[in-house]
N, C-alpha and C positions, 0 to 999 in steps of 0.2 A: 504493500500500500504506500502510496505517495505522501511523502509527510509536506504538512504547511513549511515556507521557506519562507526564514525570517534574514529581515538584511539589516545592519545597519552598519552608517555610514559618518563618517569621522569628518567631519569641515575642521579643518587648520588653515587661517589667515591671520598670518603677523603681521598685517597691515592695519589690523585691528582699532578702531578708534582708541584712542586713551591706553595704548601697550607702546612705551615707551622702548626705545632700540636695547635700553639697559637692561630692564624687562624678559629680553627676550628669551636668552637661556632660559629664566626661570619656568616660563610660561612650557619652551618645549620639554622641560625635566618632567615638570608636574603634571604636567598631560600627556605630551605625544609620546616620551617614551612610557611611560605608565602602559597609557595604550598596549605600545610592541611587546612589552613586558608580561602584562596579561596574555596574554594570545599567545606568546612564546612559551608559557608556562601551563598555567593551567587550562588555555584553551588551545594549545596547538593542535589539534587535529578538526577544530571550529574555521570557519571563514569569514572576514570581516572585510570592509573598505573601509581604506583612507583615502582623502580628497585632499588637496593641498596648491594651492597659486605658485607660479612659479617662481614667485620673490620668498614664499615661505619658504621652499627647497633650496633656494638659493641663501638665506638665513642660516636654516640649518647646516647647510654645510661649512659657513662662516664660524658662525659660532659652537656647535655641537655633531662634529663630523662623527662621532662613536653614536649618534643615535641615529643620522642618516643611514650608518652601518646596520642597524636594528631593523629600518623600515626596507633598505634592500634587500635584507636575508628574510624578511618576511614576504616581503614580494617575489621572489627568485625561488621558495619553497611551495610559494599558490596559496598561500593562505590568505594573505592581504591582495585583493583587487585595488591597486591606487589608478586613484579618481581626478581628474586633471581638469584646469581653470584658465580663466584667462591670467595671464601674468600678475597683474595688480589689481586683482578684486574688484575690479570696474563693473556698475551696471551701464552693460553694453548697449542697452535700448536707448539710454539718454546720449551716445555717442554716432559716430559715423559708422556704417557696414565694416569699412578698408581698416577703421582704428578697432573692430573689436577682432576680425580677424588676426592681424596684428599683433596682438595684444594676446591670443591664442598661441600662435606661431614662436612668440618668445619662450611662453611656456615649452612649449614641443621641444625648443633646443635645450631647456632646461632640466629638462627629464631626460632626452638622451644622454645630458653631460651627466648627470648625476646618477642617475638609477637605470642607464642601458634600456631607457623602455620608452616605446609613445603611447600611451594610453588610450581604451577606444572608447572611455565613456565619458563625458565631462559635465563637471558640475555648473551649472550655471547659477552666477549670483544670484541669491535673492530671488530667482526664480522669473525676472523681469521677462515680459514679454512684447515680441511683435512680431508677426510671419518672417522675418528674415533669420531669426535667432538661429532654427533648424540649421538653415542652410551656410549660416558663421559658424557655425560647429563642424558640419559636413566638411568645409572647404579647407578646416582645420585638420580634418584628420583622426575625427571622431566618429564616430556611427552610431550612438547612446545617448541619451542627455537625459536628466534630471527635469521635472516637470510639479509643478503645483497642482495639487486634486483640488483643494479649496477654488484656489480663482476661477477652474474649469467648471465648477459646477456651479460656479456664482453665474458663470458666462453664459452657459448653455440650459440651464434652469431655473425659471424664471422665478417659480414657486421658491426657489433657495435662495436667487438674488432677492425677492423683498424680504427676507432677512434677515441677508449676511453682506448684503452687498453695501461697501465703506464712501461714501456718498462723498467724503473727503480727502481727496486723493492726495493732499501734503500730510496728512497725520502718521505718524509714526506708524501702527498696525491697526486691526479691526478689533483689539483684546476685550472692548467695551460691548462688545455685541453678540447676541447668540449664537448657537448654532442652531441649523435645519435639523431636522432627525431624516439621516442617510440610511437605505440598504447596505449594511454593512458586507454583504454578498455583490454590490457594486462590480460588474468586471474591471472596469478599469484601475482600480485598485490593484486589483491582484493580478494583472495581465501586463506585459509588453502592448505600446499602441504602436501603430507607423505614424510617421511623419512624413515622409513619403522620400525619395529620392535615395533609397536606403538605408535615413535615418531612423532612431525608432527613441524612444521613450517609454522612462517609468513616472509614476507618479509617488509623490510623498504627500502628505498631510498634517497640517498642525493638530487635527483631531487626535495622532497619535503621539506624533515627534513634540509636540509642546508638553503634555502631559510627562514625558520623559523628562524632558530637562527640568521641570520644575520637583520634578523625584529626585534628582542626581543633588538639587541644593536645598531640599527638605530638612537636612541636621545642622545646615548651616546654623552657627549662631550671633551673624550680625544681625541688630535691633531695629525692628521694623515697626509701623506703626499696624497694630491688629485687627483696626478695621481694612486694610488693605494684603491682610497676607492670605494668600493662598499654598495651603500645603498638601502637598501629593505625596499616599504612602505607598508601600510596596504592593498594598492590595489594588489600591487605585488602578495603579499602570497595570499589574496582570488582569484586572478586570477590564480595562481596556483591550489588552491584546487580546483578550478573550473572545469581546465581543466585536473587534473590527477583523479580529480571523474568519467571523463567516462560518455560518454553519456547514458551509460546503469545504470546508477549510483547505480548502484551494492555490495552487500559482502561491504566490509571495507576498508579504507583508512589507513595508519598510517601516522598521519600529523607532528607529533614532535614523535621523536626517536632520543632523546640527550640532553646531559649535565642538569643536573635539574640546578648547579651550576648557570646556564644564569638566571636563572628567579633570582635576586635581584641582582649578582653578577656580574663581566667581568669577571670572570672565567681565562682563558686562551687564552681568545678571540685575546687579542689585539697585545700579544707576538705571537702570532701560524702564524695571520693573516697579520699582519703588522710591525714586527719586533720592536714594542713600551714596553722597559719591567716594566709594569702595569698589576698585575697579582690580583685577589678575589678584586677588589676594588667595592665598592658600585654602584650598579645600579638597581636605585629607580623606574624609568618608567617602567621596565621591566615588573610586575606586574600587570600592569594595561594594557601595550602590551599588555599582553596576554588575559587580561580578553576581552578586543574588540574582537580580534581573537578568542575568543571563543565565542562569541555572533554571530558571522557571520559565526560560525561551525553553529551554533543549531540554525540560520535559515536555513538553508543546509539538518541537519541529526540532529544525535544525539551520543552523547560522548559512547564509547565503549570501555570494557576491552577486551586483548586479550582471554582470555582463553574462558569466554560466545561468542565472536564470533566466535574460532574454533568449540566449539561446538554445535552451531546453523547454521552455513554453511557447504555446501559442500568441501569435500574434497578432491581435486585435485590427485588423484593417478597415474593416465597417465602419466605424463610429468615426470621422471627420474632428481631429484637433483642433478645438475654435475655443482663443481665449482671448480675452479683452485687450486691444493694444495696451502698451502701458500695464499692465496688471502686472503685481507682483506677490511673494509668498504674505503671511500674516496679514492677508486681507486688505492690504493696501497696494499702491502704486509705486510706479519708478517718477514720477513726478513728487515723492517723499522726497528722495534723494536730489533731485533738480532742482528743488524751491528752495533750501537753505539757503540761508546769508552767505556762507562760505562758498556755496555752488555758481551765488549768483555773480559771487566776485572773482571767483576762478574761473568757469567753465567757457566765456567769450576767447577767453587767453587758448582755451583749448581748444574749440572750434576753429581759431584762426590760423594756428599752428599745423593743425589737422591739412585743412584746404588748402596751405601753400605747399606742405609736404603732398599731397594728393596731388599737385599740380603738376609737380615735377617727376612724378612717379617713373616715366618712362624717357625720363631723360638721361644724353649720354653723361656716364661717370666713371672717373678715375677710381682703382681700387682705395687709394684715399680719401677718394669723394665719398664713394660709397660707402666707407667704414663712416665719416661722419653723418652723411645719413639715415644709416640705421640707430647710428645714438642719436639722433632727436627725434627719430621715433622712440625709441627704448625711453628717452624722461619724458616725453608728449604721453605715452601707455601710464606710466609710474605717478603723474600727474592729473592719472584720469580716476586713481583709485576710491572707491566709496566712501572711506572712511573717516578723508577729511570734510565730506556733506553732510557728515551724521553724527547727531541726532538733526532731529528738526527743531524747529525755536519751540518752546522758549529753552532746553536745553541746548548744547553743542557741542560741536567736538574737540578733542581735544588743541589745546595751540600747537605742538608738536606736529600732529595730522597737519594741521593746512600751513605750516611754515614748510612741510617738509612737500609740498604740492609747489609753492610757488618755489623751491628752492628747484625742483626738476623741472618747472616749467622754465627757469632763466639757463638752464643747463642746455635744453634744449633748442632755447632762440639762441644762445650762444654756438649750439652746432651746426645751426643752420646758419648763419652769418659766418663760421668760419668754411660753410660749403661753399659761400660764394655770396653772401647778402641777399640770400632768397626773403629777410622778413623787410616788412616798410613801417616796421611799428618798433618801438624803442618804449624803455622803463615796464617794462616787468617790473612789480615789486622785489628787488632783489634782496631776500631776507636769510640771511645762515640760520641754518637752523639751531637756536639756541637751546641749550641743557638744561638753562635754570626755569626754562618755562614749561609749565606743567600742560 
């Protein structure tokens, strides 16, 4: 008999709002290798995914080359499916086609260099959508991609958009609003869909993966105010996976799709969630969270990569992928990320950088032409990253995040004026990015 296939999947982005450079080791100790750790130990003969941007990889092998080592001998064994992104964590809807491809491609050479692999499934930020997304991933050199169930059913069910569907499309999430009550037998949930041109798609959901993450920071004991805390126990989350497996218990599950940072870390948790600013601080129990919740997986099913179960399941053809331009996971938009103060003061710089580098695309170049113009695309990508737009007002992100935006956007007019004065615009905010600001 076919057992339920449960996947879940590790998001690592060091580009993290508020995760300072210094930060960094700590963040991959306490989480990412934790991760490798587990899995190498008591769950090695389990399969998991790691997702990871190619500036994270690129990090890690800066700062913590012995655990890069961990995540390759995981991946080289088949146990870990790594999951691949665009470079800098960019949602790619708020940018050009040619910048998020781009922006993919950097990654690709960064997985070669580091882990011998190009990846076929990639994670796409935030889940941001618009009919071209597919085909920026395809041209990438993907054939997989990561898909929101929420937005899709806001999209295509009319009866679920009046009452989940987030009417303001700058607000942070939709966490303020119900849910519909879903067919937890749903196919698409538990199927591969196509996308068409050989790409395909899975679906995640906050109905399952938020429930998760608010388990993993349940023992936390930073002091929250009580009428605003919500705490998820161990029954919580298996009563969930209980009842979103389906009576039919069928195809796959994905039970975690998010933040790897939670597993050892608070991440972001406690600023996003309850306005407390306590941002990568240590959280020890997490680890061990999760190790229960994975014992009460695999008496359930069994641990599943995405890519072995698109292709050992059927593949949903019928049903037509239609999700709202703009739409993104957590029940909001990629217009969150666009509206910020920070967005609005940065992203002209990056649009204009984009088009003159687009302009020249097919122009002749000297192999030293060409090395400077792939570095101004390389800080034009790095300067496209999400995390100096976010939060939305009235919080923000951190000053590190957007000094270190305009520091790659002046890196980058600077590679292009030293290509030849391809820019007619002058003063970027030229700002170093300074240490003592938080």
């Amino acid at each position: 008999m076919t057992r339920q296939k449960y996947i879940m999947v590790f998001h690592a982005n060091l580009h993290y709002s508020g995760l300072r450079p210094e930060k960094f080791e700590f963040v991959i100790r306490k989480s990412y290798e934790k991760i490798f750790d587990l899995f190498s130990s008591k769950y090695k003969n389990c399969k998991y995914c790691f997702e990871a941007s190619g500036f994270t990889i690129d990090m890690m092998a800066v700062h913590t080359p012995d655990v890069l080592v961990k995540l390759k001998k995981s991946i080289d064994s088949g146990a870990c499916e790594f999951i691949g992104s665009p470079y800098a964590h960019s949602i790619i809807t708020n940018y050009h086609y040619d910048d998020a491809v781009k922006s993919c491609l950097f990654s690709m050479q960064t997985y070669k260099r580091h882990l011998g692999i190009l990846p076929r499934t990639a994670w796409n930020p935030e889940c941001c959508w618009n009919d071209d997304v597919p085909k920026i991933y395809r041209e990438a050199g993907f054939d997989i991609m990561n898909l929101d169930w929420d937005g899709y059913l806001i999209s295509t069910r009319p009866e679920i958009a009046a009452i989940e569907k987030n009417t303001d499309k700058t607000r942070k999430d939709g966490s303020h609003m119900p849910w519909y009550d879903v067919d937890p037998d749903t196919n698409t949930l538990h199927y591969p869909v196509s996308l068409g041109n050989g790409m395909k798609g899975v679906f995640r959901s906050d109905r399952i993966s938020g429930k998760t993450l608010y388990y993993l920071m349940s023992t936390n004991n930073i002091p929250v105010d009580d009428s605003q805390k919500i705490t998820v126990s161990l029954n919580d989350v298996v009563r969930e996976i209980d009842h979103w497996s389906g009576k039919k218990k069928q195809g796959f599950l994905i039970c975690y799709a998010e933040d790897a940072e939670y597993v050892g870390t608070t991440g972001y948790f406690f600023l996003k969630h309850y306005g407390k600013h306590q941002v990568f601080d240590e959280n020890p129990d997490a680890i061990k969270l999760l190790s229960v919740y994975i014992d009460h997986l695999l008496e359930r099913g069994e641990l599943a990569r995405v890519d072995e179960s698109v292709d050992n399941l059927p593949l949903i053809e019928n049903e037509p992928v239609l999700i709202e331009k703009d739409m993104a996971w957590h029940r909001t938009y990629a217009t969150a990320w666009a509206m910020t103060p920070s967005a609005l003061a940065l992203d002209p710089y990056c649009r204009l950088l984009s088009e003159k580098l687009r302009k020249i695309k097919n122009a002749p170049r000297s192999f030293e032409e060409e090395l400077l113009y792939q570095k101004a695309w390389f800080h034009l990508i790095c300067a496209e990253n999400s995390d100096g737009r976010w939060p939305p007002y009235p919080k923000k992100p951190g000053n590190f995040n957007v000094y270190y935006i305009w520091d790659q956007l002046v890196k980058a007019e600077q590679a292009m004026q030293n290509l030849g004065g391809y820019t007619d615009f002058k003063h970027i905010p030229s700002t170093e990015i300074n240490p003592a600001v938080d």
